[in-house]
Each structure stands twice: as C-alpha cells, then as structure tokens.
C-alpha positions in Angstrom: 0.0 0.0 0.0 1.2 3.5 -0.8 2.9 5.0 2.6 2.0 8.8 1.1 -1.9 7.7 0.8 -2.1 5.9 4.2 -0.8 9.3 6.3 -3.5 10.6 4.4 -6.3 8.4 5.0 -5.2 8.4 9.0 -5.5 12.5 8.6 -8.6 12.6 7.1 -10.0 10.1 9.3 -8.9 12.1 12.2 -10.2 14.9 10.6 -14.0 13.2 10.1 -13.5 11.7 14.1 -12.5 15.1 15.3 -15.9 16.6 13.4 -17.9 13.7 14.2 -17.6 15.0 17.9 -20.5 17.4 16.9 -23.0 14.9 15.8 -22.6 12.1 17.9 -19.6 10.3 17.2 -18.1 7.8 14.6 -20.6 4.2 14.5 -19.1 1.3 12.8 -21.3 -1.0 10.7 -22.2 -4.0 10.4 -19.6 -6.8 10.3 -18.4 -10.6 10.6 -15.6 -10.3 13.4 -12.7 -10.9 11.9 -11.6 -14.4 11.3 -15.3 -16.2 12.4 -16.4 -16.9 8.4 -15.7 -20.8 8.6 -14.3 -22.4 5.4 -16.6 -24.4 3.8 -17.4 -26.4 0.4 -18.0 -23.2 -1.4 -15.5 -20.9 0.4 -12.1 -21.9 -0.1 -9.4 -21.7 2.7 -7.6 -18.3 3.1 -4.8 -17.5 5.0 -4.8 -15.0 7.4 -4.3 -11.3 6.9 -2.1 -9.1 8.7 -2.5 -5.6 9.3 -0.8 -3.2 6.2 2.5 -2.2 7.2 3.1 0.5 9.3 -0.2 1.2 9.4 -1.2 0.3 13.3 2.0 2.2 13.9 0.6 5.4 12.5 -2.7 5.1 13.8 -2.8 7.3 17.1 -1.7 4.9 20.4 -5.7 5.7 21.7 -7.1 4.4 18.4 -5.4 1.2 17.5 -7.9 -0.8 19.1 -10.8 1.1 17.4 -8.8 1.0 13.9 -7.6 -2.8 14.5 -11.1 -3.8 12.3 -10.6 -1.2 9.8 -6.9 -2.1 8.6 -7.7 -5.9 9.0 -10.4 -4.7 6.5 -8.3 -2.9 4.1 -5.8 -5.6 3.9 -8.5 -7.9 3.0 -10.0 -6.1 0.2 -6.0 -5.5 -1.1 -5.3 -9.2 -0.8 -8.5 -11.1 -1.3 -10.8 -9.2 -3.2 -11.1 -10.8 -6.9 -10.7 -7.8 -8.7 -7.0 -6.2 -8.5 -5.7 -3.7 -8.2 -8.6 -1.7 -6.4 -8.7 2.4 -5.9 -7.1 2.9 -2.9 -8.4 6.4 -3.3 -12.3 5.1 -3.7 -11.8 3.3 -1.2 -10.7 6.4 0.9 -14.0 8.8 -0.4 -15.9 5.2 0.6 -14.4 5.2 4.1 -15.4 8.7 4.8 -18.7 8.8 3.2 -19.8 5.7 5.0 -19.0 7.7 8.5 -20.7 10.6 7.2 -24.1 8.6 6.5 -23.5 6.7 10.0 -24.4 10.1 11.7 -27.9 9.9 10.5 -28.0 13.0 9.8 -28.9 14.2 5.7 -27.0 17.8 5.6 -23.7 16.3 7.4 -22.5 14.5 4.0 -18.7 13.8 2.2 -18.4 15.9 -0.6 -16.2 15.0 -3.3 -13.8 16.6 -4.9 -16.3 17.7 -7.9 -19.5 17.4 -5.8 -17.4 20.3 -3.9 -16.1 22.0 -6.9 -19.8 22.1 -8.1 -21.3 23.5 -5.0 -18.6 26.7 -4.7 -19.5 27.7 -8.5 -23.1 27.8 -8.0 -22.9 30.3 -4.8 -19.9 32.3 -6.4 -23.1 32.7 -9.5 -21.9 30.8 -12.2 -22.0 26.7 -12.9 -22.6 24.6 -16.2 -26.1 22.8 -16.3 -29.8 22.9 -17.1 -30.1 25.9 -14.2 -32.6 24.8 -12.0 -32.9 24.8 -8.1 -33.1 21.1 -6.6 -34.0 18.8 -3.8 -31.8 16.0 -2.9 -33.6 15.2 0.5 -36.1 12.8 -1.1 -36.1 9.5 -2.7 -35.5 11.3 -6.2 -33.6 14.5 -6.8 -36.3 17.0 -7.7 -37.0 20.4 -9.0 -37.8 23.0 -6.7 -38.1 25.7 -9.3 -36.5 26.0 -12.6 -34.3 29.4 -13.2 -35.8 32.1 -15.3 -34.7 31.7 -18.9 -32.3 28.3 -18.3 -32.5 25.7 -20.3 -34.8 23.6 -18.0 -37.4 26.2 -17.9 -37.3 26.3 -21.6 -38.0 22.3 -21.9 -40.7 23.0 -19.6 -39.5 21.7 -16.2 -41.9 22.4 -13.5 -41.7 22.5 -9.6 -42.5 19.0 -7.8 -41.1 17.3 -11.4 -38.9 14.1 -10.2 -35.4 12.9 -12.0 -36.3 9.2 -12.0 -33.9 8.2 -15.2 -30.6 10.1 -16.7 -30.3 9.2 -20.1 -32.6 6.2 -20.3 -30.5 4.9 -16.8 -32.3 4.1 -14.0 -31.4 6.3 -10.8 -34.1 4.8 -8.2 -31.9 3.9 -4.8 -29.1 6.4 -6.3 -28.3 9.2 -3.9 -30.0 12.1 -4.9 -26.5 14.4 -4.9 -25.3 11.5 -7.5 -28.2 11.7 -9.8 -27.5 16.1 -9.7 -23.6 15.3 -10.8 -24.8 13.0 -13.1 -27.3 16.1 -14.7 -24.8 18.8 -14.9 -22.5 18.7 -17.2 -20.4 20.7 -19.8 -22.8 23.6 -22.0 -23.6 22.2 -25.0 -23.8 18.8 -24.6 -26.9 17.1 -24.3 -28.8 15.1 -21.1 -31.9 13.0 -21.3 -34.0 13.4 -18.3 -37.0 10.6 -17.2 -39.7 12.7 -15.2 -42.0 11.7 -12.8 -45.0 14.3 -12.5 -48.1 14.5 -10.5 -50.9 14.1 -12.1 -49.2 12.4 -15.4 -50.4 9.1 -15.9 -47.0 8.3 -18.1 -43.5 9.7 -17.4 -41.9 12.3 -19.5 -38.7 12.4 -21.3 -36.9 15.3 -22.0 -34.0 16.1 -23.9 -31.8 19.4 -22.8 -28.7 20.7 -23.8 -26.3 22.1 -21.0 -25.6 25.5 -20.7 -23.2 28.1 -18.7 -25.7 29.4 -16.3 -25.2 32.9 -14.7 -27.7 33.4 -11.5 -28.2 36.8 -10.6 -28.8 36.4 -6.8 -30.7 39.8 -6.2 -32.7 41.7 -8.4 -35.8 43.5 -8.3 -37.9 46.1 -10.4 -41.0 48.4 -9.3 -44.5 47.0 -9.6 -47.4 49.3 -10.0 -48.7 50.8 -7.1 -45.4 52.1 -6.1 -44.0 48.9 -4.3 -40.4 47.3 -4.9 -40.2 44.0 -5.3 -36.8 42.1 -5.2 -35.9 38.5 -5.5 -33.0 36.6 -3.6 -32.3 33.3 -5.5 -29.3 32.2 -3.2 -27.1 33.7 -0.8 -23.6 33.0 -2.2 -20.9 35.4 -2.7 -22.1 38.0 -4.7 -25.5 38.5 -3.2 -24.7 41.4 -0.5 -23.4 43.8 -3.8 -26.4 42.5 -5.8 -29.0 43.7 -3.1 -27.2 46.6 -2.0 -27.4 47.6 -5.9 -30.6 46.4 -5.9 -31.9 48.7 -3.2 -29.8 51.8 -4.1 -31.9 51.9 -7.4 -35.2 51.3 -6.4 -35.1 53.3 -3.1 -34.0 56.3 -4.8 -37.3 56.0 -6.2 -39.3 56.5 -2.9 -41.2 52.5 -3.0 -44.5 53.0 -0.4 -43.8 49.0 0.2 -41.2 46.1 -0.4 -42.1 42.9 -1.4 -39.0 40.4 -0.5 -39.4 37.2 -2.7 -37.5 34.1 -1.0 -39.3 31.8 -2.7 -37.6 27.9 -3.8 -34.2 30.1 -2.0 -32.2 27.0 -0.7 -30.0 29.1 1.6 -26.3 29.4 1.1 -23.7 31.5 3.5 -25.1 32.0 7.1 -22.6 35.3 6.7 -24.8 36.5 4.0 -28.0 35.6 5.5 -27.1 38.5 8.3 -26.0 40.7 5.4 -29.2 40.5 4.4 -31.0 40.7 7.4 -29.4 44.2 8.1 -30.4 45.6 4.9 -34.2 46.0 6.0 -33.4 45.6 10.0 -31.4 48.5 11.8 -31.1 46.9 15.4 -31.1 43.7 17.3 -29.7 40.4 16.9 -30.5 38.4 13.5 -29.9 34.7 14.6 -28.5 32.7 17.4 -26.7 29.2 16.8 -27.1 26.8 19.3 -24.3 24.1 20.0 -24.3 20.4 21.4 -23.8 21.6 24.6 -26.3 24.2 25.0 -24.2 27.3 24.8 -25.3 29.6 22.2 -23.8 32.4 19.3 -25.7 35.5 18.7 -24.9 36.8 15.7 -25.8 40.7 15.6 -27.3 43.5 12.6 -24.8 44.9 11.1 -26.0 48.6 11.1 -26.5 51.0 7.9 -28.9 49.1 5.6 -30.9 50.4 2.9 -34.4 49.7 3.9 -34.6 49.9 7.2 -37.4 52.6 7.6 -40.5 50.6 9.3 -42.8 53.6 7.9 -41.7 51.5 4.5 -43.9 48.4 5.0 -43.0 45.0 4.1 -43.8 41.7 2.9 -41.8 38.4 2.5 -42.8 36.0 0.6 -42.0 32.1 1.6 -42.8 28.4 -0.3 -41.9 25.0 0.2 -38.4 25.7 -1.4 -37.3 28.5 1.1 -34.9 27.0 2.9 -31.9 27.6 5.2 -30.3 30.9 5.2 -33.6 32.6 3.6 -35.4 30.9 6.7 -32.7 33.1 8.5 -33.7 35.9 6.7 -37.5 35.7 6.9 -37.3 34.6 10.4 -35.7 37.5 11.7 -38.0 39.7 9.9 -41.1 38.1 11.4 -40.3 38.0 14.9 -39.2 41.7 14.5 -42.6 42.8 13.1 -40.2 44.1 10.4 -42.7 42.0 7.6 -45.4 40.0 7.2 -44.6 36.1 5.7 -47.0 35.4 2.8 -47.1 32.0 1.1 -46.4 28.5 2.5 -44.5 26.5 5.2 -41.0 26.8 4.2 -38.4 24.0 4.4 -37.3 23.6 7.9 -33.8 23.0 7.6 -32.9 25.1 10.7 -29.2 23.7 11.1 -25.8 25.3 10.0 -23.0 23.2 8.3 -19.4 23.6 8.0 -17.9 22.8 4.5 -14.4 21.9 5.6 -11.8 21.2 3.2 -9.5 18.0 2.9 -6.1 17.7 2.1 -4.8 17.3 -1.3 -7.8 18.7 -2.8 -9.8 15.2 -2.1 -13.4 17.4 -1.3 -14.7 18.1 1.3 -16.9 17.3 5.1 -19.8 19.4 4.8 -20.9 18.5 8.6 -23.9 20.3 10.6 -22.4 21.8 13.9 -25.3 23.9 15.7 -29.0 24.5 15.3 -30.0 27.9 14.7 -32.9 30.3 16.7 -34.5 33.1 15.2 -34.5 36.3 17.3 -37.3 34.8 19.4 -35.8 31.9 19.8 -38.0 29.6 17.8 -36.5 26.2 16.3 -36.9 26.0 12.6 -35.6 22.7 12.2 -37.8 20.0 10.7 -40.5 22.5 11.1 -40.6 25.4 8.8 -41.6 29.4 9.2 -45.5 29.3 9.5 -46.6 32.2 7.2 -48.7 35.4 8.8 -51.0 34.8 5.4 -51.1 31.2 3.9 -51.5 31.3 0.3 -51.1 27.9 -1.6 -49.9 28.0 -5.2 -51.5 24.8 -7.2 -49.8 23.1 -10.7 -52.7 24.6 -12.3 -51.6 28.2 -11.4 -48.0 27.7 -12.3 -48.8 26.2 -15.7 -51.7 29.1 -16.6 -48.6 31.5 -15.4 -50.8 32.9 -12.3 -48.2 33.9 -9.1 -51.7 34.0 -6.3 -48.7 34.0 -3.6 -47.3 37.3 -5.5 -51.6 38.6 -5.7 -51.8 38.4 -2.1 -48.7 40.0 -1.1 -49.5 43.1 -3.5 -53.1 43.0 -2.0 -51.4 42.5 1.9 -48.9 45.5 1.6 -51.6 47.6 -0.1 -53.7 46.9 3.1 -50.6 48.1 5.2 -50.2 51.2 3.0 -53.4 52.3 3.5 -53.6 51.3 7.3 -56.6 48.7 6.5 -56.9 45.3 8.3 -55.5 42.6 6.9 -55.5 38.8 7.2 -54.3 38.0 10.8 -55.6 34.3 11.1 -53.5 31.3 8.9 -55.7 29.1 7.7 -54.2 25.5 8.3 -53.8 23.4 5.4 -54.6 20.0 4.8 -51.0 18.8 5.2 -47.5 20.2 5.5 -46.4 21.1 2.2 -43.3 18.7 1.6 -40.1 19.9 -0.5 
C-alpha cells in the first residue's frame, strides 16, 4: 500500500473523528468479526491477513484498538478481493462517506472533490447545467423551481417534477446528490431526463442541452402601485453587492412597500443571510446558533442598511423551497414585526454546516455543527416558518402562469399602506407542504 496515501487516509480520518464530535460520534457497521467466516465447500481456505504495514504504527496509540477492524479490512479487500488492483483512493472517499451517513443526519454529507467544486460555483453565480434549483432530500432528486430563462425552464420543467432516469439509466436507490452530478454537465452537450410528474399518468422524457448558467442572486424592479419587489435566488458570494445595488436603485425611487421574494431560495452562507437581514433591520440580533452543549452564538445586525425605515412596510414572501439561510432571513424579519410572511411553510432545515476542506484537494466534510434560533428563539428545524397569510400556489396556477402568492402580497402590503386590516388568522392546510 502506498505509505503517502495511508498518512493521508489516517489525517482525514482524524479529521472526520474530530468533526464527528459534533453529531454524535463515529458508529461502525455492520460486520463478521474478523476471522469467524468458517471455510466451507463453497469458500475456499484463506490465509490470514495481517495488518498493512506501518499502518497500526501510524494510527494514534488511543485508536489502535478502534482502527484494529478497519486495517484488517483494508488488507482484505488488497489481498483477497477478486478484482486487483482496487482504488485505494475510492476506497478512501468510501471510508469517509460511509462515516458521514453513520451520523444519520442528511446535511452532514462527504463531498467530493467535484460534488465540492460544483457546489462553490453555483454560490460564487456561475456553474454549467440545465439551471434549476433542486431537492436532494427525497427519494429522487427534484426540481424546486426552474431558473428564469435556463435551459430547463425552456424544456418546460416544473416544480415538484422528479429525475427518476438520466439518459434512459435508471437512478431509483441512487443518492440524490449523485443523480445532480450525473445532470450537470459541460454547455452544449446534451442530457436526457426521465420525469415523474403529479398528475401524469406516463412519465416524461426530456432532452436538454447544458448550458453556462449565470444566477443573478438579487434583483428587483417596481411593480405598479409604487411597491419594490426584489428576488434573492441564493445567498452566495455576490449576493450582499447584488441587493445593496438592488436597493440603491429602487429606493432612490421612494417604494410605499417592499415585497421580499424568497421563494424555492435553498440558503447558502449564514454570513450572507445576516448581510441581508441588516439591509431591512437597523437593530437587534439576527440569529443565534445553538451548540451540542447548549451554549449559544448571537450573531448581531450589522447597522446602515438600505431599507430599514419601518414607515416603509414590508412583505416576505416564503414556499416549500425557502430553505436555510432565507429561513434566516425571513425569520428575523417576522419576529421583529419588520414583515409580514405570505405563502407557504418553508423547508425547515434550521441547522448550519461547515464545509471543511481536505487535504490534497480530495473534497470536502460538509458536517452540521449547531442548530439555529430566530431572534425569538424559535427552532426551525424540521418544522418550517408558519406564514402570517397562507397562500397555496397549485400546478394549475404555475402552468396558466398565475403567481396567487405574489396577488396576495401586493393585496397584503396595499392593506398596510393604506392602514386597512388585513389577514391575521393562517388558515391550516390540509397537510405540511413537503419539498
């Protein structure tokens, strides 16, 4: 075995151990104990495998009994298994994934090096793909919203739509983060997508050619009326200088109301999440992380935003797709009585992960380390932001091109405007929305 590639394997290993603190620890699965598989008829003897060399050595004194299992497993796959040589550096990703999915936890996951690669050019605003927004909780990645003007909007992609084949290959039991590397790809080339859609008797089949797509995260326009309205796709890296130009243009042009659309956001940088908190909230704290032990992190409003005058009233508008850091975002507004929430139950996916790097550019741990609180102190996780106004938006209004979520929060900041009553009471739905 190569010496260079063990020291790293150890490293990482410690690395995931060291992280795995957070979540609950490292849980080995299931296994023979070593040497109690009996020959038989149909299993040939084998001799006995030693550990790799050096290996025990390196492990840390405090871990060789924990790691004893592990190497005797390494040097059976590199002696036994039938087909030789294997990828010591699959095997590697493989022993680090499987730890990751041992937490039990679906947002502490290993990234690889182009699952990684991937993720940091779509918050920096720019990737290669069909451009839409995605699930990967479920059982089948799925479409949360197609971009404006991508290549998957164009096919005719809809929200709710399920990947269930990627070029005529089956992807049911395939991780859902697979079947998304597996769709992006370089622009111009061609993927054929299998689509599972409610209310389709037969699946569809798609054929879309990959593009470059560039994702604006902030932009906005004035809607009749005098009210802004501004829409945060992600909060990635460019996102602060997009709002803040954003809201320097349509301020100057005195709004009576803002609409805030943070609808099918999936999140992105807590950092920018307070960013944007600030710009409509001039005091107070915008979040708090909570830790394994209890302890908490306030994280404060940074002061000087651009729309922070309450006289300017204000509406956000949340779906199933709002997610993470715009739960952040629409959270803080709520409990501050900075806005009203119009739309659905968001996500719920009130924990914050670290993406830490690995050595020798071999990905990434992207591992959940606290829970946050809004300013009230509310968990979000697994539970979503309740809106002040629920307002459901049905497959029949998306494909007539009718926004009833975007009606009502005209018709809800209209009512603030003129100082009129508006709806106070949430009707409860018939079931949770689900992602």
């Amino acid at each position: 075995m190569n010496k260079t590639l063990q020291i790293i394997l150890l490293g990482l290993i410690g690395v995931a151990l060291l992280l795995g603190g957070f979540s609950g620890g490292f849980v080995v699965g299931h296994m023979l104990p070593y040497g109690g598989l009996q020959p038989s008829a149909e299993s040939p003897t084998i001799s006995p495998v030693t550990t790799p060399s050096g290996a025990e050595a390196a492990t840390p004194q405090d871990l060789q009994t924990l790691f004893k299992p592990f190497w005797e497993a390494w040097g059976i796959i590199h002696t036994q298994y039938v087909n030789q040589p294997v990828d010591d550096v699959k095997l590697m990703e493989g022993a680090i994934n499987g730890m990751m999915e041992s937490l039990g936890d679906k947002h502490s996951t290993y990234m690889d090096p182009q699952t990684y690669k991937d993720a940091n050019s779509q918050l920096a605003g720019s990737y290669e793909g069909i451009g839409a927004y995605v699930d990967t909780s479920g059982d089948y990645l799925t479409i949360t919203s197609p971009m404006v003007g991508s290549p998957a909007e164009k096919a005719g992609l809809q929200p709710g739509d399920q990947i269930v084949a990627v070029d005529h290959k089956d992807m049911t039991g395939i991780n859902p983060e697979l079947v998304r590397q597996k769709v992006i790809g370089p622009a111009g080339s061609v993927v054929h997508l299998t689509i599972k859609r409610a209310g389709e008797s037969s699946y569809l089949e798609f054929d879309i050619t990959r593009a470059k797509i560039t994702v604006p995260s902030a932009s906005g326009k004035m809607l009749d009326n005098g009210i802004a309205y501004i829409q945060v796709t992600t909060f990635g890296n460019n996102t602060t200088q997009e709002l803040t130009d954003t809201l320097n243009t349509l301020m100057a042009q005195h709004p009576k109301g803002i609409i805030l659309d943070l609808r099918n956001n999936g999140g992105g940088y807590l950092q920018t999440a307070v960013e944007v908190v600030s710009q409509f909230q001039d005091t107070g704290v915008a979040l708090y992380e909570q830790y394994g032990d209890g302890t908490k992190k306030s994280y404060d409003v940074i002061p000087g935003g651009l729309a922070t005058d309450k006289k300017i009233p204000m509406v956000v508008l949340i779906n199933e797709g709002s997610a993470s850091a715009s739960e952040i975002t629409a959270g803080a507004l709520q409990d501050y009585g900075r806005a009203k929430l119009v739309g659905v139950v968001s996500y719920g996916k009130g924990s914050v992960q670290n993406w830490v790097p690995l050595s020798n550019e071999q990905g990434a741990v992207r591992i959940t380390i606290a829970h946050w609180l809004t300013p009230n102190g509310n968990q979000i996780d697994q539970k979503g932001l309740t809106p002040d106004v629920y307002v459901p938006m049905s497959i029949e209004d998306r494909k007539a091109g009718r926004d009833p979520q975007l009606d009502a929060a005209v018709e809800v900041l209209k009512a603030m405007i003129n100082g009129t009553a508006i709806p106070t009471s949430v009707p409860t739905p018939t079931a949770t929305p689900s992602p």
